[in-house]
DOZAVO-131622 format. One record per residue (C-alpha): x, y, z. Coordinates in steps of 0.001 Angstrom, whole numbers, plus 500000, padded with zeros to 6 digits. Example, Ala and Ser with C-alpha at 12.3 -4.5 7.8 and 13.67 -1.06 7.14 Angstrom:
BEGIN
{rec {512300 495500 507800}}
{rec {513670 498940 507140}}
END
This chain:
BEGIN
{rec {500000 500000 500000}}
{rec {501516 503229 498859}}
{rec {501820 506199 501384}}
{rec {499364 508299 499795}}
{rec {496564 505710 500299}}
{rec {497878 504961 504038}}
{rec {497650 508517 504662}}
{rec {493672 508648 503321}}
{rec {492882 505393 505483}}
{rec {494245 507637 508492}}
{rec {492455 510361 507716}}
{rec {489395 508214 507278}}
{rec {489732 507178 510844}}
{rec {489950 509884 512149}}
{rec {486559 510837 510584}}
{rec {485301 507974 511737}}
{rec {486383 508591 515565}}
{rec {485033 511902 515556}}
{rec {481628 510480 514219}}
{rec {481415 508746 517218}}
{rec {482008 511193 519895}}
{rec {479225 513082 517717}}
{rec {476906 510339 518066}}
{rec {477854 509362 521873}}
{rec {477125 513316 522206}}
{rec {473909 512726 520905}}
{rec {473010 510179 522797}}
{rec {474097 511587 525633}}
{rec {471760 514953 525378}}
{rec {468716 512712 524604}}
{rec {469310 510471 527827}}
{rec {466454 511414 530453}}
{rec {467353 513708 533216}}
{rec {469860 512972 535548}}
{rec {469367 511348 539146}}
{rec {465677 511072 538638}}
{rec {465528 515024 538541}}
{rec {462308 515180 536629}}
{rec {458840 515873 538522}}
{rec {456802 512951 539400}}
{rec {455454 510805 542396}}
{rec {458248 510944 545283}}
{rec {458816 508493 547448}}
{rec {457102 509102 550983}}
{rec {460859 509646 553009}}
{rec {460991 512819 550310}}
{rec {457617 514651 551834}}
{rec {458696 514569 555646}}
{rec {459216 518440 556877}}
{rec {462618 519545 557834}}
{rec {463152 521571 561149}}
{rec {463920 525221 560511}}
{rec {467588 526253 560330}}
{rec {468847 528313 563523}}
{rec {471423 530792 562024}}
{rec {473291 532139 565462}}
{rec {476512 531832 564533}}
{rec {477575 534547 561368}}
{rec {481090 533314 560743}}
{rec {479780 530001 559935}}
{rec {478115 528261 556886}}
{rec {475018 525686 556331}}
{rec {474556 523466 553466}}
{rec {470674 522952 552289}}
{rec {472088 519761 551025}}
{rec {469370 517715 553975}}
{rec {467607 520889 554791}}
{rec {465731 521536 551544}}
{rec {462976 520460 549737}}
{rec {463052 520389 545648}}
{rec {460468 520299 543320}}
{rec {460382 520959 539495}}
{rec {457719 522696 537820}}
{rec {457947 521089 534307}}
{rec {456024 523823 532264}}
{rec {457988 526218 534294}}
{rec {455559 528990 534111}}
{rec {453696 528357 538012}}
{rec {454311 531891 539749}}
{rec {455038 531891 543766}}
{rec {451353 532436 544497}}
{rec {450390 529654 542765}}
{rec {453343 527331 544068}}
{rec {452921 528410 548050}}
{rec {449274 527766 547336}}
{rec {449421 524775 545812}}
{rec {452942 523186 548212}}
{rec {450867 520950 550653}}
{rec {449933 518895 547877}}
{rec {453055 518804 545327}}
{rec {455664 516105 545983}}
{rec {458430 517727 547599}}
{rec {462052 515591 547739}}
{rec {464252 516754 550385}}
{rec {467525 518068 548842}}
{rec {470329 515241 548509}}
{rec {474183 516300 548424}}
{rec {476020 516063 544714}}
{rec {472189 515622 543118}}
{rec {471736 517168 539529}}
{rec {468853 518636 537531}}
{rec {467810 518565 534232}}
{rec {466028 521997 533666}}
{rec {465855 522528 529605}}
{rec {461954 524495 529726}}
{rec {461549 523600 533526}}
{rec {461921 525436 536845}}
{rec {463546 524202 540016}}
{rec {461753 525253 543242}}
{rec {463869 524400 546500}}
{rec {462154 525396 549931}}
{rec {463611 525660 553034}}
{rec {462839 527052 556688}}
{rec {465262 529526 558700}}
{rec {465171 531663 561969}}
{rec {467773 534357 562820}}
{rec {468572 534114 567092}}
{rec {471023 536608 566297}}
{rec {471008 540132 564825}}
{rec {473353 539693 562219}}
{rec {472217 540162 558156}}
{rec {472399 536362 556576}}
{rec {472533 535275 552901}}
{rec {471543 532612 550563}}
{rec {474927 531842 548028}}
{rec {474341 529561 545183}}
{rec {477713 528478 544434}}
{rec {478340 528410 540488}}
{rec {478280 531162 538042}}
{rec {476621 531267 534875}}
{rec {472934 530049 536330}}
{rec {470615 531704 533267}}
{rec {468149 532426 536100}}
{rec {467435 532706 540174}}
{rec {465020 534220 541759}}
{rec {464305 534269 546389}}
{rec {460768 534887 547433}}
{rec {459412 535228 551073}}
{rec {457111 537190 553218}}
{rec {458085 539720 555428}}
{rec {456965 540181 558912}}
{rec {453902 542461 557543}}
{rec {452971 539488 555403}}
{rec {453814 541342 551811}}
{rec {456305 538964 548874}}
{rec {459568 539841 549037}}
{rec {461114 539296 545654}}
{rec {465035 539087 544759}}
{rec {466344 537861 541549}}
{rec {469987 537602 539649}}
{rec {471664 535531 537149}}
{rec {472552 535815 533330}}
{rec {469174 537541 532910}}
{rec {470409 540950 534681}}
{rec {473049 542294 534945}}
{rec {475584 541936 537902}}
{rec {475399 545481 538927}}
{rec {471569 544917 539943}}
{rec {471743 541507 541652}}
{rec {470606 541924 545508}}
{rec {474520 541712 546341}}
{rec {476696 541980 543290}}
{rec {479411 539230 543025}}
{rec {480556 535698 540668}}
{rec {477262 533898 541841}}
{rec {474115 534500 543006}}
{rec {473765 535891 545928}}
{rec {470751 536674 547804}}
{rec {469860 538659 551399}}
{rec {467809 536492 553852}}
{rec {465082 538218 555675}}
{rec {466358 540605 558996}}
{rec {463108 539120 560593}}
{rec {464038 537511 563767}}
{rec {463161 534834 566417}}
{rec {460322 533356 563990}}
{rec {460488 531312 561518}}
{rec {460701 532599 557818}}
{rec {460048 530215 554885}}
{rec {462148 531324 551861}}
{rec {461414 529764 548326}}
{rec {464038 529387 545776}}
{rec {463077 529369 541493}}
{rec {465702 528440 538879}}
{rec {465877 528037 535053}}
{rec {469074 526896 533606}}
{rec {469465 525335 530969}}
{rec {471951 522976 528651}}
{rec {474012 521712 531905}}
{rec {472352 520345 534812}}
{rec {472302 522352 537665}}
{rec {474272 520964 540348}}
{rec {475606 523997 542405}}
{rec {475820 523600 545502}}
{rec {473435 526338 547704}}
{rec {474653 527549 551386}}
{rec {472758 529641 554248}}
{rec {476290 532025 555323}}
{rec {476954 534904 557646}}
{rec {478118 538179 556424}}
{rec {481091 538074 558078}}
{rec {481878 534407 556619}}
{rec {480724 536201 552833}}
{rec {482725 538726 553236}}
{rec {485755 536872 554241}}
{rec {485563 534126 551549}}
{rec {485030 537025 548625}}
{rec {488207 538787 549979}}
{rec {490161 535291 549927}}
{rec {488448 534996 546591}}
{rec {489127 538211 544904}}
{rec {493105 537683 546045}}
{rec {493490 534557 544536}}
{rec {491600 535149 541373}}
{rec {493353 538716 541128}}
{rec {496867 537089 541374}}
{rec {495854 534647 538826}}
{rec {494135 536961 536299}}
{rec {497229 539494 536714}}
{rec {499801 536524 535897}}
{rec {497745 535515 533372}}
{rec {498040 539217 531392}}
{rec {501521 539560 532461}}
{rec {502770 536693 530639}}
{rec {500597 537125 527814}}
{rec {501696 540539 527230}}
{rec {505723 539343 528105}}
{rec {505040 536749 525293}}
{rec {503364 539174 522730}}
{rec {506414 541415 523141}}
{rec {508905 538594 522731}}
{rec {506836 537350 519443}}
{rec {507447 541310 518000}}
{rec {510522 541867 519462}}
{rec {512518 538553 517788}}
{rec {509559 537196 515171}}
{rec {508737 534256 517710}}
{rec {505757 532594 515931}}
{rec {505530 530002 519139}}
{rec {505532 533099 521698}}
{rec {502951 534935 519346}}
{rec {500709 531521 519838}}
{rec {501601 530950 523308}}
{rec {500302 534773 523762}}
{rec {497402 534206 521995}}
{rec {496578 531059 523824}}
{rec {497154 532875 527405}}
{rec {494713 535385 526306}}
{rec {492354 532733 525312}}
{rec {492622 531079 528540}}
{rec {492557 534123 530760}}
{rec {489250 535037 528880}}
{rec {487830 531288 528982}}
{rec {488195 531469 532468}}
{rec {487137 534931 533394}}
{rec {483924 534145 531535}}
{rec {483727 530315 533256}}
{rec {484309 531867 536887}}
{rec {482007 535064 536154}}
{rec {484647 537402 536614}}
{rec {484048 538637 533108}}
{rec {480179 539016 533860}}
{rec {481072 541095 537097}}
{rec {484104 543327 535910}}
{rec {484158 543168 532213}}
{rec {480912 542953 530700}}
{rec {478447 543330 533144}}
{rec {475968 546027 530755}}
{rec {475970 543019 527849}}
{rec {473178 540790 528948}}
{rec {472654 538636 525603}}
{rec {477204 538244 525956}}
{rec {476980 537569 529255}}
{rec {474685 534409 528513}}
{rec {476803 533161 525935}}
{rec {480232 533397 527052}}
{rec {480715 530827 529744}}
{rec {480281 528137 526911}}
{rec {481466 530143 524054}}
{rec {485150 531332 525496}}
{rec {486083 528119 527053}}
{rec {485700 526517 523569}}
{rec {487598 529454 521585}}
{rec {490454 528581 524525}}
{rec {490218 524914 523860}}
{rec {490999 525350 519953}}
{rec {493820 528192 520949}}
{rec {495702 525846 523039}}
{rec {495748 522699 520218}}
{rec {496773 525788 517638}}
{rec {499336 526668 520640}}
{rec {500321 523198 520888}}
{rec {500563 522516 517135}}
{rec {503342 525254 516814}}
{rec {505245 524148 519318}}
{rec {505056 520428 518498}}
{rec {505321 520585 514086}}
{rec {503718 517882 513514}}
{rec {503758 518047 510364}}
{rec {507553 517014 511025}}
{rec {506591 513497 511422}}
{rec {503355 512967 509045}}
{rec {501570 514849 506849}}
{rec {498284 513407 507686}}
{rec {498750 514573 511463}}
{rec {499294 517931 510444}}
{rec {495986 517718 508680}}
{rec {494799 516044 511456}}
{rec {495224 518085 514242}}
{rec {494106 521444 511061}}
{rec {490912 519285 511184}}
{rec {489490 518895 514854}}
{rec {490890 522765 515103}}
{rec {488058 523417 512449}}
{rec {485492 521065 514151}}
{rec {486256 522695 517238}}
{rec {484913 526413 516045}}
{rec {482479 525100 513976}}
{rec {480850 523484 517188}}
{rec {481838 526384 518866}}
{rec {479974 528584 516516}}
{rec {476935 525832 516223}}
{rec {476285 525675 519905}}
{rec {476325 529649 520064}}
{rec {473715 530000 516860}}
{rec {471517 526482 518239}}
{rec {472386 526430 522234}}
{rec {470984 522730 522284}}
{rec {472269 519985 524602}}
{rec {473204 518262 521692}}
{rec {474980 521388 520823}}
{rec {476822 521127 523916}}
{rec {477603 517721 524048}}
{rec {479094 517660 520597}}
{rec {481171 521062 521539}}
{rec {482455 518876 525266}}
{rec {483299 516080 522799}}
{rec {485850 517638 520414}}
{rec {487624 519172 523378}}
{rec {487975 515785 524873}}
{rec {489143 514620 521952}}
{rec {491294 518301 521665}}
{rec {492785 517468 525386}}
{rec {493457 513820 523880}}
{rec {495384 515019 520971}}
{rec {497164 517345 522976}}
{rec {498853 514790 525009}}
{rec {499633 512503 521830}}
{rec {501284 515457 519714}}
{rec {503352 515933 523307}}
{rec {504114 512545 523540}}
{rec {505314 511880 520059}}
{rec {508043 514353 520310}}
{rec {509096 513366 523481}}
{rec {509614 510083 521983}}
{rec {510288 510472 518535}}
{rec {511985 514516 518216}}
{rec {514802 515845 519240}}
{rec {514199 518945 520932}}
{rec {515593 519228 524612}}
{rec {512708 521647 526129}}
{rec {510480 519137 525917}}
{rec {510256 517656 529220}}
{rec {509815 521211 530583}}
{rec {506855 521945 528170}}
{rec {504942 518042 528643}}
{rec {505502 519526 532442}}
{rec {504057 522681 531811}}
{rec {501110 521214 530180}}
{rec {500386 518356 532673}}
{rec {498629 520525 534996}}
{rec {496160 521568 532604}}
{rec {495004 518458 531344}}
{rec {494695 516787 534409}}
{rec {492535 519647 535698}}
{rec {490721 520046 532361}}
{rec {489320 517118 533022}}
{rec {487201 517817 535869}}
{rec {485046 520869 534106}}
{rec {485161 518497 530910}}
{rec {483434 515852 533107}}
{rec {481167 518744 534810}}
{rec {479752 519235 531554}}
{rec {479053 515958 530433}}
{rec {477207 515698 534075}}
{rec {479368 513099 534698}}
{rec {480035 515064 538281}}
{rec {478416 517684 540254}}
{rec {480009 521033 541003}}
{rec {482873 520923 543398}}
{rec {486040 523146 543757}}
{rec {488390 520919 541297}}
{rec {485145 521651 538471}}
{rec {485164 525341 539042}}
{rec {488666 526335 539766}}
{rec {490342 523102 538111}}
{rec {491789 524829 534951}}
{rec {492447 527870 536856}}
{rec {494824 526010 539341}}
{rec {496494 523714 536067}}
{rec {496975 526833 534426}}
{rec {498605 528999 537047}}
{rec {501198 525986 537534}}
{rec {501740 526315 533671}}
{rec {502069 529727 532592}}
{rec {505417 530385 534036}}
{rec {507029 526507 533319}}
{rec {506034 527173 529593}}
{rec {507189 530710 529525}}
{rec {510556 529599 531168}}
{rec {510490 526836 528288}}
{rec {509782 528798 525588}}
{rec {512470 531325 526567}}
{rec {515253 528686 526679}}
{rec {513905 527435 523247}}
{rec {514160 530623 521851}}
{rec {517300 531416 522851}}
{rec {518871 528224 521488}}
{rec {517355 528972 518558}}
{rec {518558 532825 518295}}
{rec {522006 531638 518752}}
{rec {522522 531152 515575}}
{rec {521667 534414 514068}}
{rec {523553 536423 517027}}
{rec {526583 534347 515776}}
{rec {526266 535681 512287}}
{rec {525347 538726 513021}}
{rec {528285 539125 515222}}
{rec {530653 537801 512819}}
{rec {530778 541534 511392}}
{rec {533042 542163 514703}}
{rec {533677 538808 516381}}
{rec {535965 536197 515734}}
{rec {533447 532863 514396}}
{rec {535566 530488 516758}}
{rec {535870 531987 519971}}
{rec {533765 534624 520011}}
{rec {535845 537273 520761}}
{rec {536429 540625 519345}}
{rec {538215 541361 515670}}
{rec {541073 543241 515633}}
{rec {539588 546017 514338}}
{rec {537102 546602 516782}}
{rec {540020 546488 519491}}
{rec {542069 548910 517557}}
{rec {538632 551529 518109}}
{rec {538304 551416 521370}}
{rec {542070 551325 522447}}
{rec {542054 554406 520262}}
{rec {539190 555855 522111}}
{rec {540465 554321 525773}}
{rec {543803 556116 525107}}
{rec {542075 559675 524017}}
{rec {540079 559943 527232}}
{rec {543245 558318 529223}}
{rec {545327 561079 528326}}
{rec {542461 564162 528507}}
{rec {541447 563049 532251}}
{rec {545194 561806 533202}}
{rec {544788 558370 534443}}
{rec {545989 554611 533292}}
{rec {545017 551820 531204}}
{rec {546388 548305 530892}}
{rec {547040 546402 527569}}
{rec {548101 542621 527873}}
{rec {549435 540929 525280}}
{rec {548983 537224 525465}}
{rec {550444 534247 523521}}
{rec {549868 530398 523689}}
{rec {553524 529383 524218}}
{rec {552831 525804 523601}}
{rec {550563 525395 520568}}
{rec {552820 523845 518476}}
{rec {553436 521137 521136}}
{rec {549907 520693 521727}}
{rec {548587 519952 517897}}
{rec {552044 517304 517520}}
{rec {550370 515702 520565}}
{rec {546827 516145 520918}}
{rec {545855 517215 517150}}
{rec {544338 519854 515734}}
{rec {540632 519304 517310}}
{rec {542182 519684 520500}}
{rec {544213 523007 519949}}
{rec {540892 524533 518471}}
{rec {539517 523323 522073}}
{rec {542104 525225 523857}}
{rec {541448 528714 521747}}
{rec {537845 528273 522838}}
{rec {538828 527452 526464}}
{rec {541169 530480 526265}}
{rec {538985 532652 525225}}
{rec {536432 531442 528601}}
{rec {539303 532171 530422}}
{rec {540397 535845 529063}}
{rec {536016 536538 529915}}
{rec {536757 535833 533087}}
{rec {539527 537657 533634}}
{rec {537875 541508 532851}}
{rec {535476 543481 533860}}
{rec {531990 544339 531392}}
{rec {533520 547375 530419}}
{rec {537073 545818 529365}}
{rec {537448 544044 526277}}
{rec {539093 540827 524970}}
{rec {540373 540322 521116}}
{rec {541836 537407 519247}}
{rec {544784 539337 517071}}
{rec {546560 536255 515797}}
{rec {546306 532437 515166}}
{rec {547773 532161 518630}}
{rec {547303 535414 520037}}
{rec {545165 537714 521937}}
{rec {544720 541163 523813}}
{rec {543108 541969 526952}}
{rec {542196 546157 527345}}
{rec {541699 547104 531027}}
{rec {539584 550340 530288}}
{rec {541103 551962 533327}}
{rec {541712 553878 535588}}
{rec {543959 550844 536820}}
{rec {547146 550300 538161}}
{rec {550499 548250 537699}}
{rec {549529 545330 540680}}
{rec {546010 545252 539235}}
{rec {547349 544531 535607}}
{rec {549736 542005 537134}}
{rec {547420 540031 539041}}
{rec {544768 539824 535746}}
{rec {548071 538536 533908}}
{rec {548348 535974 536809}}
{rec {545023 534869 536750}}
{rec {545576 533987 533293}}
{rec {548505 532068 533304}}
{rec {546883 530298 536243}}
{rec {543697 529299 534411}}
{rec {545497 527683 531532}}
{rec {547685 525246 533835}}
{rec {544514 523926 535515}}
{rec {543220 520758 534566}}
{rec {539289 520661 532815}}
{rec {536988 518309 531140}}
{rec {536722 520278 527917}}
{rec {540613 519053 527161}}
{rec {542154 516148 526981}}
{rec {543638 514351 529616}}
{rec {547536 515766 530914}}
{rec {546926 518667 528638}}
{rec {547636 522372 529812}}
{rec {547782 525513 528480}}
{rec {551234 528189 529254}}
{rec {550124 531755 528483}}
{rec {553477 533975 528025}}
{rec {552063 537671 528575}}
{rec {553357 541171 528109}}
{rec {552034 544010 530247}}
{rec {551990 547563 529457}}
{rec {550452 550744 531240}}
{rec {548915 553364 528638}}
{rec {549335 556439 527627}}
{rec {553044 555209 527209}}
{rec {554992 558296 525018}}
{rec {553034 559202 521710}}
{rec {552361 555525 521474}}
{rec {549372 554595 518534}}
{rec {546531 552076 519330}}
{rec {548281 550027 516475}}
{rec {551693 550566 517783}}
{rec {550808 549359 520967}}
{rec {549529 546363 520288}}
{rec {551862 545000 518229}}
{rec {554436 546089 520934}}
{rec {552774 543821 523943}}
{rec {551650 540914 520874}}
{rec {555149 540914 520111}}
{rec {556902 541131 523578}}
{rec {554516 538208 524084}}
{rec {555785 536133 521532}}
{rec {559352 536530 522148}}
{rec {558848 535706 525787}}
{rec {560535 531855 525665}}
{rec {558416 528713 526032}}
{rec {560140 527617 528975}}
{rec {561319 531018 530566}}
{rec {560860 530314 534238}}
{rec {558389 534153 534200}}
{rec {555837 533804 532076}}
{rec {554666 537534 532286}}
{rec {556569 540664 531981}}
{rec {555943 544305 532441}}
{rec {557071 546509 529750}}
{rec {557421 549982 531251}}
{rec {556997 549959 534737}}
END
C-alpha cells in the first residue's frame, strides 16, 4: 500500500472517531434527566418536613444539602402564588448532596425554613456562576412577597449583592420562623451547584480570599501574555505569538467560566453575558491545540497529522459557533466532545516528540502542560454531568493553568534562545571572531584608540596585555588539531573571566590575543589579571584532553606610554609576548613599569 493511500485510510479514521464522539454526544443529550431530577410521584421519606435552620453563629456556613425540599415545575411557568398555594399537595424531595437537575423548559423550586437568634444580616449563596436564572421569594413580617432575583438575565450590577454567583439577602426578621422559596431556570448543563445559608462576616471573608486569589491569577495571566506578545514582535517568535494568543484565550475562557468577566468586564451586555461561559472556554480549547501545534510541528513526522490536528481545530469552532447559533444539549455535548478529543490530541502530539523529536525543552513543556490536562478534566466531566460542582470543576483549569504559565514561559524562553544563537553568531561575525567569540582586531584597535584619548584628557591609566599560547605547536604534535581549536575556545572562557563588562578581549593572531583594562587601573592590578591567566590555563578541565595544559606567556603595558598609537601598541605587547621563551621560568613581563 503506497503512502498516499495509508495517509487517506488515516484520515478516514479519524473521521470515523470523531463520528462517534458526535453520536455518543447525541446520545448523551437525549438520555432522560439525571438522578431522577424530573417531577413525578416521590417516594414518601421525600415529603417529611425539615426543622427550621437556627442561624446564630455569622462566621459560619450551612449546606441545604438535607435541609431543603426540591420540586420541578415542568412547564415552568407556576408563579410563587400559585406554588405556596398549591405546596401541601406537590411532591416535595428533600435536597440530597452532589444531586443534579435537568432543567431545559423547567423550573427548580427548592424550599427551606430559617430563623435568625442573632442580629446579624444572613445570605443565601448559590455556588456556580453562569445560572441563566434565580430568583428568592418570602414574606416579610407584615405578610407582603419579598422578591430578589439575579443571574445571566440581569446584569451583575443589579443583583441583591453583586458578586461571581448569586447571591441573595435572607430576611432581617428575627426569632420566627421565615420560609424562603428558591426558582431556577438553567438550561443545557444540569444544575448541580451547591446552595449555602452564610453569615456576612463568613461572605465577606471568603470574597476577599476569593478576589486575592483570582486577582493574582488573572494578573499573571496578562503579564505573561503581554511578556510573550512582546517577545513574538521583538525577535519574530511565531511560538511566543501563539503561546500569547493562547494565554489570552485562557485568561478570557476562564474569566467568563468563573464570572469574573460578567462582574468586571461585561456586566451592561446581557445577551454576551449568557453566551460566554460556553462560548470562550471553547475558543480557549481550539487556541491551546493551535498553541500546541506550533510548538510540536507535527507536520515534522506525518503529513496526515498535520491535517489532522488542522481538522478537529476546524470542528472545534464550527461546534463552537453551532452551539452559540443552536444552544441545544446536543449542541453542547458535541462542543464537550471535540475538546475531549482536543485534550486527547494534545497529550499525543506531546508525547510523540518526546519520543520520537529531538528537541531538549520538551520535558519542561509536557511539564508545563500536565497541569492543565489533568485539571481540564474535571470541568470536561462537569459538563458531560458526569460530576456535580465541586472546587476541582470550578477552579480546576484555573489552578492547572497557574502551575503552567510560568514553566512554559521559562520553556519557551530557553527554546528561543537556542534557537537565536545562531543568528547572534552571524550577526556578530561583522566584529567577532566565528571560533571563539571574541572581538576582531579592528574593533580592538577603536576602542584602544578611544580608551587612550580619554586616558590622556582626564590623566589616568590603562592596561594592555598581550597574550600568547607558548605551547601550541606542542599541543597539535600531541593532541591534534581538534584539540588546539579546544584550547582557543577554552582560552577565550578564560580571558572573559579575567575583565570586567567594560574591558574588552580580542583574538589578534592564530595564537594570540589582547586583553584592554579600560582603566583607571594600576600596575599590581594589571599584574594580578596577567596571573590569573597564566593560572587558568595550567589547571586541569573536562573540555581538554587528559595531561593537557595551556602556558600563556604575557606582556604588560600601562597606557598612555609616550606618543604611542593604538596600532603601535599592540603590536608592541603581541610581540613582547611572543618573544617571551616557552620555557622562561616568568611567564609575564611588564614593559614599562
Amino acid at each position: 500500500m503506497s503512502f498516499c493511500n495509508i495517509s487517506h485510510v488515516k484520515q478516514w479514521l479519524f473521521v470515523g472517531l470523531l463520528g462517534v464522539f458526535v453520536c455518543w454526544a447525541a446520545a448523551w443529550a437525549q438520555q432522560p434527566a439525571a438522578n431522577g431530577a424530573v417531577t413525578g410521584t416521590a417516594p414518601a421519606a421525600g415529603m417529611a418536613t425539615t426543622a427550621p435552620i437556627a442561624l446564630d453563629d455569622p462566621h459560619a456556613s450551612v449546606t441545604l444539602d438535607r435541609r431543603g425540599q426540591w420540586w420541578i415545575d415542568v412547564t415552568g411557568q407556576r408563579t410563587f402564588g400559585e406554588v405556596e398555594a398549591a405546596a401541601p399537595s406537590l411532591p416535595w424531595n428533600l435536597r440530597q448532596p452532589a444531586r443534579q437537575y435537568r432543567l431545559d423548559g423547567m423550573a427548580l423550586w427548592v424550599r427551606f425554613d430559617a430563623v435568625s437568634t442573632r442580629d446579624h444580616r444572613w445570605y443565601l449563596e448559590l455556588g456556580s456562576s453562569g445560572i441563566d436564572r434565580a430568583q428568592l421569594y418570602y414574606r416579610d413580617a407584615a405578610g407582603r412577597v419579598v422578591v430578589q432575583e439575579a443571574g445571566d438575565t440581569r446584569p451583575v450590577s443589579s443583583w441583591p449583592l453583586p458578586g461571581r454567583v448569586p447571591t441573595f439577602e435572607l430576611s432581617p426578621q428575627m426569632q420566627q420562623p421565615v420560609r424562603y422559596w428558591v426558582r431556577i431556570e438553567h438550561r443545557q448543563v444540569d444544575f448541580a451547584a451547591p446552595m449555602r445559608v452564610v453569615g456576612q462576616a463568613a461572605l465577606l471573608a471568603d470574597r476577599e480570599r476569593e478576589q486575592f486569589l483570582l486577582g493574582a491569577y488573572f494578573g499573571l495571566a496578562v503579564l505573561i501574555a503581554v511578556v510573550a506578545a512582546a517577545n513574538a514582535l521583538a525577535f519574530r517568535d511565531r511560538g511566543f505569538g501563539a503561546y500569547a494568543i493562547y494565554v489570552a484565550a485562557l485568561g478570557l475562557g476562564q474569566a467568563a467560566y468563573l464570572g469574573v468577566g460578567a462582574q468586571h468586564l461585561w456586566d451592561p451586555w446581557l445577551e454576551w453575558n449568557s453566551l460566554s461561559p460556553l462560548l470562550l472556554p471553547g475558543l480557549s480549547g481550539a487556541a491551546a491545540l493551535w498553541f500546541v501545534k506550533v510548538v510540536t510541528e507535527p507536520a515534522r513526522f506525518a503529513r496526515w497529522l498535520d491535517q489532522v490536528v488542522w481538522g478537529l481545530i476546524a470542528a472545534l469552532l464550527v461546534s463552537v459557533a453551532a452551539d452559540t447559533v443552536i444552544g441545544s444539549r446536543l449542541s453542547l455535548g458535541v462542543m464537550i466532545a471535540l475538546m475531549a478529543l482536543s485534550l486527547m490530541m494534545v497529550a499525543a502530539l506531546i508525547l510523540l516528540v518526546w519520543v520520537r523529536g529531538h528537541d531538549p525543552h520538551i520535558r519542561l513543556i509536557a511539564l508545563g502542560f500536565l497541569p492543565v490536562l489533568v485539571m481540564a478534566l474535571f470541568p470536561v466531566a462537569r459538563g458531560l454531568n458526569l460530576i456535580p460542582h465541586s472546587p476541582l470543576t470550578r477552579y480546576g483549569v484555573s489552578i492547572g493553568a497557574a502551575l503552567e504559565m510560568p514553566i512554559l514561559f521559562y520553556a519557551l524562553s530557553l527554546r528561543g534562545s537556542r534557537r537565536r544563537e545562531a543568528q547572534l553568531r552571524a550577526a556578530a561575525l561583522a566584529n567577532n571572531d566565528a571560533l571563539t567569540g571574541l572581538s576582531h582586531s579592528q574593533s580592538l584597535l577603536q576602542r584602544l584608540a578611544e580608551a587612550l584619548v580619554r586616558a590622556r584628557s582626564q590623566r589616568y591609566q590603562c592596561a594592555l596585555l598581550g597574550v600568547a599560547i607558548a605551547n601550541a605547536q606542542a599541543i597539535e604534535s600531541e593532541f591534534g588539531r581538534d584539540a588546539l581549536d579546544r584550547v582557543l575556545v577554552m582560552s577565550a572562557s578564560w580571558l572573559r573571566r579575567a575583565i570586567t563588562d567594560v574591558d574588552m578581549a580580542a583574538r589578534v593572531g592564530d595564537f594570540e590575543f589582547v586583553l584592554l583594562l579600560v582603566g583607571p587601573t594600576t600596575a599590581q592590578n594589571a599584574l594580578s589579571r596577567a596571573q590569573q591567566v597564566v593560572a587558568s590555563g595550567l589547571r586541569q578541565t573536562d573540555a581538554l584532553p587528559a595531561g593537557l595544559t595551556v602556558r600563556f606567556n604575557i606582556a604588560v603595558s600601562l597606557l598612555p606610554h609616550q606618543d604611542i598609537d593604538a596600532h603601535s601598541a599592540v603590536r608592541w605587547v603581541v610581540d613582547a609576548a611572543k618573544a617571551i621563551a616557552a620555557d622562561a621560568r616568568k611567564a609575564i613581563r611588564p614593559l614599562n613599569f
